[in-house]
C-alpha positions in Angstrom: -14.8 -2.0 38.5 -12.7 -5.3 39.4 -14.1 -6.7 36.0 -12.5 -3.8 34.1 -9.6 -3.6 35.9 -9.0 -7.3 34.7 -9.5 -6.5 31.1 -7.0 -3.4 31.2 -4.7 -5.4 32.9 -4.8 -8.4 30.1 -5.0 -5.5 27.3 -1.4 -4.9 28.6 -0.2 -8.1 29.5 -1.3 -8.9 25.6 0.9 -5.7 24.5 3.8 -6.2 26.3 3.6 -10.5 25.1 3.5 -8.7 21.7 6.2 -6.4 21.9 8.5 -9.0 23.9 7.6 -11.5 20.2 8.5 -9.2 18.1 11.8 -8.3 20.1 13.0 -11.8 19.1 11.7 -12.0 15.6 11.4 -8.6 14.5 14.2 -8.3 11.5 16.3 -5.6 10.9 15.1 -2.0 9.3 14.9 -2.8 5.7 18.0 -1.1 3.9 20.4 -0.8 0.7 23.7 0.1 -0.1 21.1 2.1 -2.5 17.5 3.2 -1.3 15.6 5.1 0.9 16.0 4.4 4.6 13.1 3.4 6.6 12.6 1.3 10.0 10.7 -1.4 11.0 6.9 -2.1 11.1 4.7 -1.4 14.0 5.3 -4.5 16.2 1.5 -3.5 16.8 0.0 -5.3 13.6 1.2 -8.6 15.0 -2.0 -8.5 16.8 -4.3 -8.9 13.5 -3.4 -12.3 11.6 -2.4 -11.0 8.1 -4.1 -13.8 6.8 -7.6 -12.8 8.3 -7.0 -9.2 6.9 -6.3 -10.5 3.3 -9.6 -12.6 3.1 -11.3 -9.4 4.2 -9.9 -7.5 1.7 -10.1 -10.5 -1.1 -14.1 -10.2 -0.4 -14.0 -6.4 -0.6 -12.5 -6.3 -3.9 -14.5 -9.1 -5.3 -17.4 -7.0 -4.2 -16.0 -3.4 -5.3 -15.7 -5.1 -9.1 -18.9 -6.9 -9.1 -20.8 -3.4 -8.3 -18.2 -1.6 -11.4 -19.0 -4.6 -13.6 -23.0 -4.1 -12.7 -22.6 -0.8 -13.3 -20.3 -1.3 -16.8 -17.7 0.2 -15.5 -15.5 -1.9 -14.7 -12.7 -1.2 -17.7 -11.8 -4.6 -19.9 -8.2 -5.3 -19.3 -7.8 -5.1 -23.2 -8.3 -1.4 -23.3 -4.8 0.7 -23.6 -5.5 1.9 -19.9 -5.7 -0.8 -18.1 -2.8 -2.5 -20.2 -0.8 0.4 -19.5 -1.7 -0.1 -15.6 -0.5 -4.0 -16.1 2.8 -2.8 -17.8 3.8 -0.7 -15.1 2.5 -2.6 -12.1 4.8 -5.5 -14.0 7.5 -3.6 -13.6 7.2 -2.6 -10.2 5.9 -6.1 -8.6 9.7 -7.4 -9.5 11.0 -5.1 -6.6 8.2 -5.3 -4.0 9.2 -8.5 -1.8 12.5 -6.9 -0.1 9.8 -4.8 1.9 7.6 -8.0 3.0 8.7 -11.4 2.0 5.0 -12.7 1.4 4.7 -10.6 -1.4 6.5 -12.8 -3.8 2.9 -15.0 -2.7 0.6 -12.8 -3.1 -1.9 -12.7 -6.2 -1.6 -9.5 -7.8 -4.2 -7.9 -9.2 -5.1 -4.5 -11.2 -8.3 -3.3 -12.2 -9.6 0.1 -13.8 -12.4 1.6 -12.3 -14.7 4.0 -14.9 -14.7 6.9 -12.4 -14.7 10.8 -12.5 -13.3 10.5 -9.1 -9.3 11.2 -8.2 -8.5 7.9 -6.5 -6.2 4.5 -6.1 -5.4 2.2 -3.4 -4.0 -0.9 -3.1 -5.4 -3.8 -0.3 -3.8 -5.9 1.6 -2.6 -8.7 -0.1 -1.4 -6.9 -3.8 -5.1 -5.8 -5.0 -4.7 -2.4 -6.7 -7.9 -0.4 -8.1 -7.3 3.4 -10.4 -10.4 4.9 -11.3 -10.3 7.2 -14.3 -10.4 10.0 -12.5 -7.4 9.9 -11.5 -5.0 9.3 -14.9 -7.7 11.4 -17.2 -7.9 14.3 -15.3 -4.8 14.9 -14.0 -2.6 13.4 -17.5 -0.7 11.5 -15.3 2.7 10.5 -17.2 3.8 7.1 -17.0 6.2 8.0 -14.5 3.7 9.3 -12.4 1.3 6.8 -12.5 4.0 4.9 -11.5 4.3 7.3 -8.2 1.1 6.8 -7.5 1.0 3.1 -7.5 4.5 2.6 -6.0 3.1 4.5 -2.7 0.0 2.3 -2.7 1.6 -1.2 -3.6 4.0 0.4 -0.4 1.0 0.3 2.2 -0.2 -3.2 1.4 3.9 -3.8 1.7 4.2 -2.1 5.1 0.9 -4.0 6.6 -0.3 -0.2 7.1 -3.8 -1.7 6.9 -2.9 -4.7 9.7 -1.3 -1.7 12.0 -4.4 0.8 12.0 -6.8 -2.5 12.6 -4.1 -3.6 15.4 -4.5 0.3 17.0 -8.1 0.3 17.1 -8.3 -3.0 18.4 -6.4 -1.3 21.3 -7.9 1.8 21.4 -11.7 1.8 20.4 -13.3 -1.3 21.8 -14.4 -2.1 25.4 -13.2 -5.1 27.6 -15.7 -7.4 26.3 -14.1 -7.7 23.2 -10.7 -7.8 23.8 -11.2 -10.6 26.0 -13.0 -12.1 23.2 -9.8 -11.8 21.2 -7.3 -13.4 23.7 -10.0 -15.9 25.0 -12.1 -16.8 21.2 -15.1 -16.8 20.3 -15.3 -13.0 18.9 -12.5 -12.5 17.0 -14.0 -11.9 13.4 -16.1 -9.5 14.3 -13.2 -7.8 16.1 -11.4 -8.0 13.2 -14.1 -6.5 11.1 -14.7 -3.6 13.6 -10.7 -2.6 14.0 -10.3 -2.8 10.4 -13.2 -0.8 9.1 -13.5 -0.5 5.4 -10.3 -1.6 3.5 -11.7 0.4 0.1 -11.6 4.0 2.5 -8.8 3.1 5.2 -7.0 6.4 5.9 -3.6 6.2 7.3 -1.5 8.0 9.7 1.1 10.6 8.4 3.8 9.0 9.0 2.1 5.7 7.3 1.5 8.1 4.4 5.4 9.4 4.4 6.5 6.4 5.0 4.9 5.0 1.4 5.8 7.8 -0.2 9.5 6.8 0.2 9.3 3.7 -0.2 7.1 4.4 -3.6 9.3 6.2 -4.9 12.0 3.5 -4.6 10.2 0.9 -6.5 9.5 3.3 -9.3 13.3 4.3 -9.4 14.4 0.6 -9.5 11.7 -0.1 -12.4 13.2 2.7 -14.4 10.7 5.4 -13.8 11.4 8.4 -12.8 11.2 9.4 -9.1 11.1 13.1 -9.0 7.7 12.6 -10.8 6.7 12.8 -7.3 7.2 16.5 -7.0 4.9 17.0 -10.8 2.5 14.8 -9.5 2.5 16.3 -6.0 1.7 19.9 -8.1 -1.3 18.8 -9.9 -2.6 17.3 -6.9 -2.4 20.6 -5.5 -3.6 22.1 -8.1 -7.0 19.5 -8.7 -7.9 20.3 -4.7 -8.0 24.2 -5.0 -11.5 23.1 -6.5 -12.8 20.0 -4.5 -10.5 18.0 -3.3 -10.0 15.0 -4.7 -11.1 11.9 -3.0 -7.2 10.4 -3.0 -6.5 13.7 -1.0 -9.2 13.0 1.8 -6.8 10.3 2.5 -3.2 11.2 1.7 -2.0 15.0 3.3 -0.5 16.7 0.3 1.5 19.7 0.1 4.8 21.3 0.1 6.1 18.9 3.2 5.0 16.0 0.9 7.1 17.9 -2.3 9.9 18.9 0.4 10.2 14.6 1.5 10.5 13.6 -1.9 13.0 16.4 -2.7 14.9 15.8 0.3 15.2 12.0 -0.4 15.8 11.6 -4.3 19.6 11.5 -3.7 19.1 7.9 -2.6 17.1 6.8 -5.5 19.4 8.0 -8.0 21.6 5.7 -9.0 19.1 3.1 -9.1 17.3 5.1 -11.7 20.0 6.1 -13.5 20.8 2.2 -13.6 17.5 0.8 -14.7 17.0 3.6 -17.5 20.1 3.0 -18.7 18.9 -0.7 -19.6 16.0 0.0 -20.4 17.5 2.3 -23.2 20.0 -0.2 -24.3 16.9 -2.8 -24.4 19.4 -5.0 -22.4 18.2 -7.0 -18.6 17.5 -4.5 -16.2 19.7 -4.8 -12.9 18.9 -7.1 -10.1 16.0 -5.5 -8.0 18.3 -6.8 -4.7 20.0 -9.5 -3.6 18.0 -12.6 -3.4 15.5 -11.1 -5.3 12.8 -13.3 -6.9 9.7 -12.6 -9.6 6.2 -12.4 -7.9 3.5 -14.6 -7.9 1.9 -14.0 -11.5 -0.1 -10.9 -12.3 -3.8 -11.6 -12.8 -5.7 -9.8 -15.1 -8.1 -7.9 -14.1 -11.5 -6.2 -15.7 -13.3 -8.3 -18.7 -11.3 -8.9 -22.2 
């Protein structure tokens, strides 16, 4: 009993050090003149090393397209698809860093995923996967596609992944282990158990709302339209009246999703307006913010 009451006491002393850190370092909620208004991360993910959680992930997704490439499905990055994945995602990456400054670092990467199944993510560290599914049988416009991967490039952006690792490290394992983590000697297998599988991760609600916003922001300043949202939003709805689709076992849909995008669009506007407007006049399109900077290089992904 003393043993444990040891442990619970350092699993707090260890959250309140955290929270106390991120007091003094913790920069302000990310907002714009123009944009959607969100707060800070969860001080919580400070207690997973983003660094540790992007290797993960790095081997995950090395794995993921070795078993697609076995399998030949794995889509060249030649074909119109997955060029049409690069072309947006190009667009979008220029925008990404004002929501986490390491992004401009990060080694981007795309692959297309022969799939019937209704999926994307993207894993910490900028690597985004769409299987076929998803753009086949739901038609999704450019502008939607564009929905869809702005909300995922907005989870790797918001560390959702670190946070829900952080939370079970908290929550779901035993005294022996946590000690482990303030102490050494067990952290990677800590890490491996809070963080689970980074290909199936499911997120909180408010983790999901949260990216949805912010999503939609980075499609608006890339000159996509962001009241795709509420189209895309509608077939989703419509695909799961069969089975649901697999994106849908991890992202709540419905009319509160449609209702939050609706709600919100008022502060995307004028960036899109902007940004179409040069993309019309084949002029530069505007600054994505100030201080903004181009992204580490995309890397291809797929064979061709």
């Amino acid at each position: 009993m003393a043993r444990r009451s040891i442990v619970a006491s350092v699993a707090v002393v260890l959250m309140a050090w955290s929270f106390g850190a991120s007091a003094q370092t913790a920069q302000p909620a990310v907002s714009d003149k123009d944009g959607v208004k969100v707060g800070n991360p969860s001080f919580v993910r400070r207690l997973v090393p983003a660094e540790t959680l992007e290797t993960a992930a790095l081997q995950q997704y090395g794995a993921l397209k070795r078993e697609a490439t076995g399998k030949g499905a794995l889509v060249p990055s030649t074909h119109p698809q997955s060029v049409r994945l690069h072309r947006i995602a190009r667009d979008l990456l220029p925008h990404a860093h004002k929501w986490n400054p390491r992004a401009k670092d990060w080694k981007w990467e795309v692959v297309l995923i022969r799939s019937a199944n209704i999926n994307a993510f993207c894993m910490p560290g900028g690597k985004i996967a769409f299987f076929t599914g998803i753009i086949d049988k739901l038609q999704l416009t450019d502008d939607e596609i564009a929905m869809v991967m702005g909300h995922e490039i907005a989870h790797a952006l918001r560390e959702h992944a670190r946070e829900r690792a952080a939370k079970n490290t908290l929550t779901n394992v035993g005294g022996r282990i946590i000690g482990s983590l303030i102490f050494g000697g067990g952290a990677g297998e800590l890490i491996g158990a809070a963080g689970g599988n980074l290909l199936t991760l499911q997120f909180s609600r408010n983790d999901e709302l949260e990216s949805d916003l912010i999503g939609m922001e980075l499609a608006a300043r890339a000159g996509y339209d962001p009241a795709a949202g509420i189209t895309l939003w509608e077939k989703m709805s419509a695909a799961a009246k069969g089975a649901p689709p697999q994106w849908l076992s991890t992202h709540p849909a419905g009319d509160t999703r449609i209702k939050i995008i609706k709600d919100n669009l008022k502060d995307v506007a004028g960036l899109y307006e902007r940004a179409k407007a040069a993309k019309a006049s084949g002029g530069p399109m505007p600054p994505a913010f100030p201080g903004a900077a181009q992204p580490a290089p995309l890397l291809k992904g797929g064979r061709g």
